[in-house]
N, C-alpha and C positions, 0 to 999 in steps of 0.2 A: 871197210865193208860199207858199201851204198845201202841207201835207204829201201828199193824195192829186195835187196836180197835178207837184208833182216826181216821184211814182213814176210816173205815166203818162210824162212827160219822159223817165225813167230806161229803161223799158218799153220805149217807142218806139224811142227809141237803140241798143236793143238786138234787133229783130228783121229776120229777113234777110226777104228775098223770095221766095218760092217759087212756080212756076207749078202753077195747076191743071189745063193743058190739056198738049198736047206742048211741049216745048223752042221752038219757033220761035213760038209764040203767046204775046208778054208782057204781052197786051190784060185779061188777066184773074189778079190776083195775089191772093195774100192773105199777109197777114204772119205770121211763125210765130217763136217766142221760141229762139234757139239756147244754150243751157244753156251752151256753152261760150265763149263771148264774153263769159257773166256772169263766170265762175267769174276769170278773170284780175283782171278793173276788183276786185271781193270782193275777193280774196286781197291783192290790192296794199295797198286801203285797210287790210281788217282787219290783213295784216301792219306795217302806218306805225302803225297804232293801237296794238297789240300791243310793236314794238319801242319805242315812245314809252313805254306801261307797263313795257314791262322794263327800260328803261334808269332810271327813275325808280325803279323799286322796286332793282336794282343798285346805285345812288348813293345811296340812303336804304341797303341792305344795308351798305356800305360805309364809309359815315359810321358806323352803327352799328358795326361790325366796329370801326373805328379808337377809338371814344368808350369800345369794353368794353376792347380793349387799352390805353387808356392808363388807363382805372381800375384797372387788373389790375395794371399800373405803381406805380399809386399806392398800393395795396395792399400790394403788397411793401415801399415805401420804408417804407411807416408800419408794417408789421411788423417788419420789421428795428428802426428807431427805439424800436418797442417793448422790440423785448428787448434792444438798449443799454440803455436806461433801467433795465431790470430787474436786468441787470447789474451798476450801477453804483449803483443801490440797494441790491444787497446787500451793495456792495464798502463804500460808506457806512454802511451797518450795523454790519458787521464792525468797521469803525475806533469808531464810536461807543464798541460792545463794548470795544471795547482801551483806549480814552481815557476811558471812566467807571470802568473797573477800574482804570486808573492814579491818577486822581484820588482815588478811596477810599482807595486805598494811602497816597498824597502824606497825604491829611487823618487819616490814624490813626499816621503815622509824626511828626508836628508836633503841640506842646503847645499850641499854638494853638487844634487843633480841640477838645483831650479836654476830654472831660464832665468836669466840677469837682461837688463833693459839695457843695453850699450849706449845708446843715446843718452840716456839720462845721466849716467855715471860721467861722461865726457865734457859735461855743461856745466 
């Protein structure tokens, strides 16, 4: 079925009957389009079409909505994690600091480490 023969379908279905003579003569009619018969069957479909878009766009809103909250989540965890780490880098530094300063101590208090005068010992 082509597209002009469903709107004649559609057309037809939709007009009353109207007499052109007095009320008690129905020998002579002519069909006339009542505007308001359309507007209901319209409204129906375009609102089924309409809610069908908006529920999809809702559930896609939605899913979206849920996908940035949990990134947002995830954001936080991994900044937090960050500044442990940073933390705990400088907590490791510090000690470094303290345990290379000790070592140097250890090696200049030991005759082990000290610099010997080669020259002199050869003479």
């Amino acid at each position: 079925m082509d597209v002009s023969s469903r709107k004649e379908e559609e057309e037809e279905s939709t007009f009353t009957n109207i007499s052109l003579v007095d009320d008690t003569d129905h020998s002579s009619r002519i069909l006339r389009r009542s505007p308001k018969s359309l507007l209901p069957k319209m409204m129906s479909a375009d609102m089924d079409a309409v809610d069908a878009e908006n529920q999809v766009e809702l559930e896609e809103k939605t899913r979206l909505i849920n996908q940035v909250l949990e990134l947002q989540h995830t954001l936080e965890d991994l900044s937090a994690r960050v500044d442990a780490v940073k933390e705990e880098n400088l907590k490791l530094k510090s000690e470094n600091q303290v345990l290379g300063q000790y070592i140097e101590n250890l090696m200049s208090a030991s005759s082990v480490f000290q610099t010997t005068d080669t020259k002199s010992k050869r003479k």
